[in-house]
N, C-alpha and C positions, 0 to 999 in steps of 0.2 A: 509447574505451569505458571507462567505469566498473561498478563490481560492488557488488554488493548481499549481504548476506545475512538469515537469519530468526533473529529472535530467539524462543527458545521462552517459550511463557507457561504451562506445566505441566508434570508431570512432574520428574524429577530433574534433567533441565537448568534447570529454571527455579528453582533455592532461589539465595538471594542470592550465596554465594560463585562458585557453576557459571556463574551469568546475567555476575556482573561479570569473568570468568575469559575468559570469552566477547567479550564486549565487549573486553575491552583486546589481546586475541588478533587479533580482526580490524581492529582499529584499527592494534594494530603491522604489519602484513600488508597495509596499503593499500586496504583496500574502503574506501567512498565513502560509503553508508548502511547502517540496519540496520535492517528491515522490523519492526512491531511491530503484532499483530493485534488483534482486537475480536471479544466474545463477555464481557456482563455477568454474565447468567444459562444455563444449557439446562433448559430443562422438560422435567421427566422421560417425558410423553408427548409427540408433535409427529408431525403429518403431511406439515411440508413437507420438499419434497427439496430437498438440497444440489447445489450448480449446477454441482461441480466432481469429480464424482464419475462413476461411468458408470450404476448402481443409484440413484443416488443417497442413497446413506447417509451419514451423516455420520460422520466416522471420527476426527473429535476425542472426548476425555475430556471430563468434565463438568466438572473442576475447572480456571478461567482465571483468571490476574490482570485487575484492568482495564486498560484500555490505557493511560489517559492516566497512572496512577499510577506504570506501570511507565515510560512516556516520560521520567518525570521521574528515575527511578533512572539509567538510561539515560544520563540528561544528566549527572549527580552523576559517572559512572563515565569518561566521556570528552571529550573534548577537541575534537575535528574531525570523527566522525561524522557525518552528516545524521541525525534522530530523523524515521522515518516512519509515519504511522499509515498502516498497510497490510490492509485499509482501514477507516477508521472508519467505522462504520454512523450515518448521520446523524439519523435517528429516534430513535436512543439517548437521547439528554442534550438538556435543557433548552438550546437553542442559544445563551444568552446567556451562562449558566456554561460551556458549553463556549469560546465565545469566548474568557473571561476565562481558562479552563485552560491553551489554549492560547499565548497571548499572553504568559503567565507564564513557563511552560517555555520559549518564544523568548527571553523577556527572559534568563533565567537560562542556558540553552545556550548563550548570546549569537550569539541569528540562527540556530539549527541546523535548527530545525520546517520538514520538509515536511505538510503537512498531504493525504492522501491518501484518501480519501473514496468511498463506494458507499451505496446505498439496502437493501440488507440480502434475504436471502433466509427466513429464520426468522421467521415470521410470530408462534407461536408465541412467542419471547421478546420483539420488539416490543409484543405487547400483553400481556404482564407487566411489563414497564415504563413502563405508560399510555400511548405515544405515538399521537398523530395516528392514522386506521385506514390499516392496513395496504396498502390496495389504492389508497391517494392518497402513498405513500410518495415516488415519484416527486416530483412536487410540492411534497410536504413538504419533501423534499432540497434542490431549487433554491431555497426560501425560506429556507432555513435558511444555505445559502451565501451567498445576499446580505444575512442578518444578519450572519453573522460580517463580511463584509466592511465594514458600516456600523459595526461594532465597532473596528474594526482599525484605521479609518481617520478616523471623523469626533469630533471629540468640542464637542458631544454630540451623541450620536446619536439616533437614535429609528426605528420602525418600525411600521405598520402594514401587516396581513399578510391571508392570509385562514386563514391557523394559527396566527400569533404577532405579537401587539402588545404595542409598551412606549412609553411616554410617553420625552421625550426625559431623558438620562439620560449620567454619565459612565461610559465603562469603562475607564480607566486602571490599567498602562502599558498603550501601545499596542507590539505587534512589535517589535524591534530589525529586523527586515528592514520594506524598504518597493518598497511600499506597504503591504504584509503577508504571510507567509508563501505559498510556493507552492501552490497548489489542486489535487493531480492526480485525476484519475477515475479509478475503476476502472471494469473491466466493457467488453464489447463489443457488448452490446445494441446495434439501434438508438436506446433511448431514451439509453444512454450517450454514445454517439456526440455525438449532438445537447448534451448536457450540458457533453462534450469540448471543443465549437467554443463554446460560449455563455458558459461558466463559469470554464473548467479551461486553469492553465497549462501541465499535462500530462496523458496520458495514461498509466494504468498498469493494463493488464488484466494477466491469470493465464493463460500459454499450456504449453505442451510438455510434456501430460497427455492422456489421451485421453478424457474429455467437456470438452477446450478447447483442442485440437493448434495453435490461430494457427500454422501454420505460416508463412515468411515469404512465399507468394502471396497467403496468404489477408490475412497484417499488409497485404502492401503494398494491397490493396483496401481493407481501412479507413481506412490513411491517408488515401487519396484522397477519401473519404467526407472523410472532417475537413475536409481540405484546403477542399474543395467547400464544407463548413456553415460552415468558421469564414470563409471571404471573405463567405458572404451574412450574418453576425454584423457583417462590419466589422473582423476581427479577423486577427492575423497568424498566419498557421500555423505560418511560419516558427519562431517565438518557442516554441512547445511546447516539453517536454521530454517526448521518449517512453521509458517504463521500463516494462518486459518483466518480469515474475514468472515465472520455469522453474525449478519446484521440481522437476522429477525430475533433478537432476545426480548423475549417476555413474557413475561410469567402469565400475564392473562390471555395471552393471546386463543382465539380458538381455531381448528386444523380444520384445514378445507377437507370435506369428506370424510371428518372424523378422524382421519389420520394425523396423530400428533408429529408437529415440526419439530426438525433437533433445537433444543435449547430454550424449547415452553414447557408451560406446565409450572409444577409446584419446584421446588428447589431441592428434593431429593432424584427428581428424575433430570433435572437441567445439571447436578454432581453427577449423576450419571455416565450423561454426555460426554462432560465434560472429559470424564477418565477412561471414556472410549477412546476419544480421540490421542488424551494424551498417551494410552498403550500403545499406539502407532505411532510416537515419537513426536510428535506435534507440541514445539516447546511455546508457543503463544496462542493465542485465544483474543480473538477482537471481535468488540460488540459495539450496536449501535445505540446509543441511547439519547440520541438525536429525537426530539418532541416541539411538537407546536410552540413551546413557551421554554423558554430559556430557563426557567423553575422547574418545571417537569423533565429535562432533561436529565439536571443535576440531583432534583429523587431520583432520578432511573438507576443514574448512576452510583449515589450512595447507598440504595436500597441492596443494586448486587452486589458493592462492595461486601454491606453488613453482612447480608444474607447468605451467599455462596461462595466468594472467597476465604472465607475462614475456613470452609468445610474441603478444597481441594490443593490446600497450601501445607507443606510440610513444614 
């Protein structure tokens, strides 16, 4: 099993010294990746609801760094990390300069980009940044994927799309990984699912919250769903990498209704968890240990290092 954590993009953890403090903390500490989110603009009014919520309010600040900008401090600041955009919202950016964004920060991390990816829930800032209309988002997303891919790989490329055409054209460098960075999906829609088997070299929804519990019966019935789409794809299942987002980790936390949440509690029932999930194949594990104080973060983080990574590591 490998560990994941969140990098914050606002707030007092996120000024350069807190953010780089951060970074080399969890890198000395052994996590594997570090989760880095998306969110260009928020318009000051909006009526969609947040999908991870149980009201559905959104419960981020209005002030975010961009993602890819931050990727690339990210990469400046470490060594062995994975950099993941968790998840980029694919509507955002002109897909060819995102290509080429991406492709750069691989060259320069040397091969670190996981490239992690969703269709967006905020309609509202999608079309504040002209993109594609919002209710073809879907679509939009899977074209845009197989640009990047045409980017990554062909040179020259080119594409005709029915939302994005470019004559053929270089985009060099291409990846330091090949055939080009990993693709995972987020989300557990059925349309996600379908995207999972068709696109995506892994899967990485958002569970162990309560508007998105994935508990592991419920994981193991999507996997099967995968399993099921990506043979009629053609494609191996096997070969996925499934990575888990459980941002409520902690140890004190106490359960609404008494009912303990995965991943609280004491740290023989958080091992527990843990090797639930991993008997269902689940080769990553990311937590949030994002806190008020850019000091309390980094206990968070070294406490579960000390505490429960020793106990589920072989």
């Amino acid at each position: 099993m490998r560990f994941g954590f969140y990098l914050p993009v606002r707030g007092e953890g996120a000024k350069p010294d807190a953010l780089a403090n951060l970074l080399a903390r969890g890198e000395a500490a052994g996590f594997h990746s570090v989760m880095i989110s998306d969110h260009v603009v928020i318009p000051v009014a909006f009526d969609s609801k947040y999908p991870y919520t149980v009201t559905g309010a959104y419960p981020g600040q209005n002030n975010s760094f961009e993602q890819l900008s931050l990727m690339a401090f990210a990469a400046a600041k470490t060594e062995r990390l994975r950099l993941v955009s968790s998840v980029m919202i694919l509507p955002h950016r002109n897909p060819v300069l995102t290509a080429k964004m991406l492709a750069t920060i691989d060259v320069l991390s040397k091969g670190r980009v996981t490239v992690g990816v969703g269709v967006g829930w905020l309609r509202e800032e999608i079309e504040a940044l002209g993109a594609p209309p919002f209710k073809r988002r879907g679509a939009v997303g899977d074209e845009y994927i197989e640009i990047f891919k045409k980017c990554w790989t062909q040179d020259p490329a080119e594409h005709a799309g029915q939302f994005y055409s470019f004559k053929a054209l270089h985009c060099l460098p291409h990846p330091v990984q090949k055939p080009h960075p990993p693709i995972w999906i987020g989300g557990h829609s059925p349309a996600a699912l379908r995207r999972v088997a068709r696109h995506g070299d892994g899967w990485h929804p958002v569970g162990a919250i309560a508007a998105s519990p994935l508990p592991p019966e419920e994981m193991r019935r999507h996997l099967e769903t995968i399993k099921r789409l990506s043979a009629a794809e053609g494609r191996d299942f096997a070969k996925l990498a499934i990575s888990y987002k459980a941002p409520l980790y902690d140890a004190g936390m106490p359960a609404p209704g008494g009912n303990r949440q995965l991943f609280s509690g004491n740290r023989e029932r958080i091992v527990e968890d843990i090797q639930a999930f991993e008997k269902l194949g689940i080769s990553e594990l990311i937590f949030d240990f994002r806190a008020a104080s850019p000091n309390e973060s980094v206990d968070r983080l070294e406490r579960f290092a000390a505490d429960v990574m020793p106990l589920v590591r072989s």
